[in-house]
N, C-alpha and C positions, 0 to 999 in steps of 0.2 A: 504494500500500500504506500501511496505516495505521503507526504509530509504535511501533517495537518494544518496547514496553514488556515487561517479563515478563505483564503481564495482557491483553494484545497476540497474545504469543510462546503463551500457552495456549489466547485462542480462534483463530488461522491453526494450530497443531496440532489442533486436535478439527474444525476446517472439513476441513481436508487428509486426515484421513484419515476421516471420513464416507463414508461407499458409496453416498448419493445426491450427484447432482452439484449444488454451489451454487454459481449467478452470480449476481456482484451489477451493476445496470446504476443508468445514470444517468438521471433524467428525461426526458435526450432519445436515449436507447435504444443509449447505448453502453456495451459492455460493458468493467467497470473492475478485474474480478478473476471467475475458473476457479479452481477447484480441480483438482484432481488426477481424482477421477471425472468431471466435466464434460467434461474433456477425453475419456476415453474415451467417453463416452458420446456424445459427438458429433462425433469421431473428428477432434477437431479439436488440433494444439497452442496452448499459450497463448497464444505469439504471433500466432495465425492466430485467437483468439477476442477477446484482451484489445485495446483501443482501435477494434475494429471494429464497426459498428452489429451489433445482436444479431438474425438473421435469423427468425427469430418473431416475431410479437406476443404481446404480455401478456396474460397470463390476466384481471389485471381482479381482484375478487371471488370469482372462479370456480374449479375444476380444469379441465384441460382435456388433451386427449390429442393427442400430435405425432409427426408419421412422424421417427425420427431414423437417419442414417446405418447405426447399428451396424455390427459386427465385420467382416461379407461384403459382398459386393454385395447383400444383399434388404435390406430394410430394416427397421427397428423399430418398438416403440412406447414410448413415455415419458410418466407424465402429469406435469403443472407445475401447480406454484402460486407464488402469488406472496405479501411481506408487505413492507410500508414497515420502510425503517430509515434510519439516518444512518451515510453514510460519508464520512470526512476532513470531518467540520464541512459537508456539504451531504446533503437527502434526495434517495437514492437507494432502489433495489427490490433486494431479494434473491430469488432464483428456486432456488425447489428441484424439483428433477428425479430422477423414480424412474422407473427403466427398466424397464419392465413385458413386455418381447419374449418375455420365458421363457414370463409369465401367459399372455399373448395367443395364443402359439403353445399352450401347453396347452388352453388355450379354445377355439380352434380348432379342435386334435385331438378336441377331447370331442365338439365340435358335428360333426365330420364322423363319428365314429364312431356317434351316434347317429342324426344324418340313415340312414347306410350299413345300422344296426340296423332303422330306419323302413322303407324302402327294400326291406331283405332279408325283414321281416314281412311288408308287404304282398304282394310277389312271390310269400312261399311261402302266404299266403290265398289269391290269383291261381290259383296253379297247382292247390292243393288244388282249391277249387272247382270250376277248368274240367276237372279231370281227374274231378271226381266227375262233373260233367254227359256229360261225354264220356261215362262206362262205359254209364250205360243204352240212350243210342240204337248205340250199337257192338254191344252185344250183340245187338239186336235186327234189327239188319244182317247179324251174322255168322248169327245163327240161318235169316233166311232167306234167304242164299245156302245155307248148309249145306243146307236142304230142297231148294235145287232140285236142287244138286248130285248128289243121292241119289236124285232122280228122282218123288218124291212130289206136284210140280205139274207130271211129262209128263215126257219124255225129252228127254234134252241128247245134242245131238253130243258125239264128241271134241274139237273145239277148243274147242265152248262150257265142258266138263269143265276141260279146262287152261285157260282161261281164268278160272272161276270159284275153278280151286285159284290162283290164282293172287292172286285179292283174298283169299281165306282168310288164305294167309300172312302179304298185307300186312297185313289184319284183325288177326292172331294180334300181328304184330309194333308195330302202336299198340298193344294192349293191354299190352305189356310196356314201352313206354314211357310208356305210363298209370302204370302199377304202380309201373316205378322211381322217376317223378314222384310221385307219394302217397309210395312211400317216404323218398325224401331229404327233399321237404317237412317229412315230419312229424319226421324225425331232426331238421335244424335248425330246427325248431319248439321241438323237444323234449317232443315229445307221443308219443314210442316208450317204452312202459315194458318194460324186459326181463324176462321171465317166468323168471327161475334159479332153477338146482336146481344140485346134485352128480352129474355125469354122467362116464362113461367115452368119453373124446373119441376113441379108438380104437372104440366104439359109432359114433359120430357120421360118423366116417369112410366105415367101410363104409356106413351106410346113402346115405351120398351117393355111391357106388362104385355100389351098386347100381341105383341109379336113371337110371345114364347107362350101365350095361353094353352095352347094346343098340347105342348110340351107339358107343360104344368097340370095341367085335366087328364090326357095319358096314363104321368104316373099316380093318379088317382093324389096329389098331394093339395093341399089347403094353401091358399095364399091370401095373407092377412094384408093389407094397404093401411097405411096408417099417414094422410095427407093433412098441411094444414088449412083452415078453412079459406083463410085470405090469400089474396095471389101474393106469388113469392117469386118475386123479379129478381136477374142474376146475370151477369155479360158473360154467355160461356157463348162456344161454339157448339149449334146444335146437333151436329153426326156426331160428333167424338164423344158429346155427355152422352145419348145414347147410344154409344160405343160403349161406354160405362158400363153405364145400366144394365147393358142387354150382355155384355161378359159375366158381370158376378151372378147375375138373378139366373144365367147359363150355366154359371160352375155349382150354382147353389141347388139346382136343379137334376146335375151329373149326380154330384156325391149324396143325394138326399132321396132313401128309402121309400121311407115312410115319415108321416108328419107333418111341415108347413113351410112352405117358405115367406117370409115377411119383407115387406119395403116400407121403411118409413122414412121421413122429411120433417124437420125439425128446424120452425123460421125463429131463429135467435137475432139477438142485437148487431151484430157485426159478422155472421155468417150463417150460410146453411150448413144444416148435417144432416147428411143423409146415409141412412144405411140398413144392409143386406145383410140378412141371418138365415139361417136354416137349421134346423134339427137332425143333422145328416151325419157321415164319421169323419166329423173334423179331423183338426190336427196337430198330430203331436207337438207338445211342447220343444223340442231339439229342433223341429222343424219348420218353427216359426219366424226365424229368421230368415231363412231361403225363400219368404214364399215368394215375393216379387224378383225371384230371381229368374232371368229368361232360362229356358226348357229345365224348369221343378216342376214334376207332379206330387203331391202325395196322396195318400189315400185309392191309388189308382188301384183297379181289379182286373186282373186279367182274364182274355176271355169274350165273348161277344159282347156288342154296345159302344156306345158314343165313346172314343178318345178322342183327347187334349191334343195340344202340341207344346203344352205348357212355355208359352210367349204371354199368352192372353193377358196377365195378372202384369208383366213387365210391361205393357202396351198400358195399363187400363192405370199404372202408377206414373207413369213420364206424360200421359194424360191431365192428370190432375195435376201436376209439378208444372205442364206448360200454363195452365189458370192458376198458378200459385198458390195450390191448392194443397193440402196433405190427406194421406190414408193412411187405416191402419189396418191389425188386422187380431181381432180377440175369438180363440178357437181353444176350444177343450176335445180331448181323443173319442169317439164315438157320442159326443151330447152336444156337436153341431160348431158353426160356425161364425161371426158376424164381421164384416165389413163395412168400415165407416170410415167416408169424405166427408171432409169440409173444401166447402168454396167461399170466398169471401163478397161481401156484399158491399157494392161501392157507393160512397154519399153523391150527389148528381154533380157536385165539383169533378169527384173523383174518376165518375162515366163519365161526363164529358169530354174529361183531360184522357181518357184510358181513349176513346173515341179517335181521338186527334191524333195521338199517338201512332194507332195500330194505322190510323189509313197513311197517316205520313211518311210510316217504316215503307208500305206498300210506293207508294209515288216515289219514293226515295228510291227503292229498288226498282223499280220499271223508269226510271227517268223521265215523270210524269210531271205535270202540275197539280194544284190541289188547292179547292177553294170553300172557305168555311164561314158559315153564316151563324150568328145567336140571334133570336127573335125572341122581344121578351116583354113584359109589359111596365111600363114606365112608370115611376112614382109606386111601387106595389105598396109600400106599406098605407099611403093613402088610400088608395083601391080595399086591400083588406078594411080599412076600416068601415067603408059603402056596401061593401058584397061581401057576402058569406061566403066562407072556402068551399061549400059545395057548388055556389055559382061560377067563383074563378075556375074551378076543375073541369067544368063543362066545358067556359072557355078553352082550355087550355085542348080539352079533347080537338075541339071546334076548328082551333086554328092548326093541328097538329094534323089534323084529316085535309086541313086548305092546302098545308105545306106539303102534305106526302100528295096529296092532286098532281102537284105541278111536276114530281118528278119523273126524268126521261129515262131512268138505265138502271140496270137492278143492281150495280155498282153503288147507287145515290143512299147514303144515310142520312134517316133523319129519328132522333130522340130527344124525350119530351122531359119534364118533370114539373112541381106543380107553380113553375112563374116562366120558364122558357123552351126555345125548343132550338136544337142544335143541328143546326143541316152540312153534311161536309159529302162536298161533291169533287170525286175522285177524275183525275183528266178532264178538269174546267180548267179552259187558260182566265186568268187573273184578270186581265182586262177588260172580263166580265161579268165582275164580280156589281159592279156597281149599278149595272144594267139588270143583273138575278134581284141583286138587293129592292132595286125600286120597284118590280116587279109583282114580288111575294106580299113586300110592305103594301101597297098599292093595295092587293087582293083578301088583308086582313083587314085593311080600314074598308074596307066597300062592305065586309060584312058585320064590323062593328056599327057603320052608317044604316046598315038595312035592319040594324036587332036596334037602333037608336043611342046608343053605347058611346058615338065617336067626340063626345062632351066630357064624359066622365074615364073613359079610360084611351091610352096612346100606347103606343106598339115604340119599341126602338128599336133599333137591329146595330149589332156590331158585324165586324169583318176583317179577314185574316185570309192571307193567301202565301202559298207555295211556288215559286220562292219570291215572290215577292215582297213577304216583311221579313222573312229570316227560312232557317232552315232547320231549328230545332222542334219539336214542341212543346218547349218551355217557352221560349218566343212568341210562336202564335198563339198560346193557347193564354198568355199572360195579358195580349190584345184584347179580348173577349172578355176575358174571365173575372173583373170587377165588380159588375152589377149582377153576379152570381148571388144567392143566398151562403 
């Protein structure tokens, strides 16, 4: 150690406590001083570093990278460099050392997550593809088994019959493992755009109720419905919720004997919940965790009758995740099953802003324009104090029936709530926006003037256009969005 001088005493303080590690060695590579991070960093004490040859070589001119002990048993990385100095009146080397394991491991991580991203794109081009080539000759297989089966190229025995339903099925059941494969493909692609609206998800219900009845009365089973009375509005995409629907109340259906199957809808404050049970041989506890895993059956029998392709439950969860939605899944071994989403339910800021969004993602991608009207009624909290909300609501019907009149293309949205109604018209160029606006406005006061009204209540309309006020939709949607409740 050098001579304590106070100008000594300040640089062994600023060496000491430095968070890279600094050794200094001598010409013939012995090491004459550790600091405090040296020491950690090479998990060594200073008596086990200081007088003992320095087990490295020298960087040289260079930087260079060294595997070092670190904290666990795996090992690190640290890069070194080296610079001449004098220590105690002879040249010796000082080595600085930064522990770089943290970088290395993040670098790591990044590079395996991107290989794994690599990896998962090509897989799901892989699967697309072979699943697209697959549909044509499959169908063209299935069509002519189906001919013979039907007797149109001569007559089939009995066995030939059961035999022929017999690749039918298998037929029927690649094609729905085609299906689910194009499906999830393109979900983690992210090539699935969801087509929403504002729908009565107690709508949605029964129609997927209806479509397995037949199913349902077959195996002689009970289906309890349990809806609630008032409508229960929700921005889903209508195929895919009953894609939902009509998977579990289909699985519930498979694995269930004897018994009932149940649906119920549950309109709470900030979501719906809706969910599917049955009294069937549920599922084991150890196999609870696999269930949305793509191709898991459990419970499966072998043997004639309906198989899976166990995709369905992996489709019907990246379903509910694209609406922000969560599932679970509560099941005991032979005393049945239940199934239960939530979706969430948006305040009319919320739909609006969700509205703007999804069509702008859409224009954005097809390199479109996009043009957005609010039509609302002016001064409301004066109006509420003249007319009773069941009057306004009439209104609102009134003018929401005038606004959908006008529109040309089953592109065109328009939704309502109970003080405005939001029109956003998908490839309208902008520069006619002002020309739609006076238009619509025009066609609500002629009916306010014809019910007597155009005294006591005024129409105002905002407007926002693609890209001509901006290109986010926080932008346009912040245009509008003021005289919102």
């Amino acid at each position: 150690m050098p001579e304590k001088t106070s100008e000594n005493l300040s640089l062994i303080n600023f060496i000491e406590r430095n968070h890279d590690g600094i050794i200094i060695v001598d010409r013939a590579g012995l090491v004459l001083f550790a600091n405090l991070a040296a020491t950690k960093i090479f998990n060594r004490s200073r008596q086990q570093l200081c007088g003992k040859q320095f087990e490295f070589p020298l960087p040289g001119d260079k930087t260079i990278e060294i595997n070092i002990p670190g904290k666990s048993k795996e090992f690190g990385v640290a890069r070194m460099q080296q610079m001449p100095i004098e220590w105690l009146g002879k040249r010796a080397v000082v080595l600085l050392v930064h522990d770089i394991s943290d970088l290395k491991k993040t670098e790591m991580l990044k590079s395996a997550i991107d290989e794994r991203r690599r990896i998962d794109r090509i897989k799901n081009e892989f699967i697309s593809n072979v699943s697209h080539e697959l549909r044509t000759p499959l169908t063209s297989v299935r069509e002519g088994i189906s001919q013979i089966l039907e007797g149109f190229l001569g007559k089939t025995t009995v066995g030939q019959k059961k035999f022929l339903s017999m690749c039918l099925e298998d037929i029927d059941r690649l094609s729905r493992i085609i299906d689910g494969l194009l499906d999830i493909s393109r979900i983690e692609s992210g090539k699935i755009i969801l087509k929403k609206e504002t729908l009565d998800i107690v709508d949605l219900a029964k129609s997927a109720v209806s479509s397995l009845s037949v199913k349902i009365k077959n195996k002689r089973l009970e289906l309890i419905e349990d809806y609630p009375k008032e409508k229960t509005e929700i921005y889903v995409d209508r195929d895919r919720i009953i894609e939902v629907f009509v998977n579990l109340l289909g699985n519930a259906i498979k694995f269930t004997d004897k018994g009932h199957i149940g649906i119920s809808i549950k309109n709470k404050p900030k979501m719906v919940e809706c969910c599917i049970e049955d009294t069937g041989r549920g599922i084991a506890k150890k196999d609870l965790s696999r269930v949305f895993v793509r191709f898991q059956q459990f419970g499966r029998v072998f043997g004639p009758g309906e198989k899976g392709t166990g995709l369905g439950l992996s489709i019907v969860k990246s379903i509910i995740e694209l609406h922000k939605g969560q599932i679970r899944v509560e099941s005991k071994l032979n005393k049945g099953t239940r199934f239960i989403f939530t979706l969430f339910k948006y305040t009319s800021k919320e739909l609006f802003r969700q509205y703007i969004v999804d069509s702008l993602r859409e224009a954005v991608h097809n390199d479109e324009p996009l043009s957005i009207f609010l039509f609302y009624i002016d001064d409301l909290a004066l109006v509420r104090k003249e007319f009773e909300s069941q009057k306004i609501t009439s209104l609102m019907n009134k003018f929401y029936e005038i606004v959908g009149g006008h529109l040309r293309r089953q592109a065109d949205l328009a939704v309502k709530d109970d003080s405005a109604i939001l029109l956003v018209l998908p490839v309208t160029k902008n520069e006619y926006i002002e020309s739609i606006q006076l238009r619509l406005k025009q066609a609500l006061e002629e009916y306010l003037t014809k019910e007597g009204l155009d005294k006591k209540i005024k129409i105002g309309c905002r407007t926002a256009g693609f890209p001509r006020d901006g290109s986010s939709a926080d932008v346009l949607f912040d245009k509008i969005q003021e005289v919102l409740n």
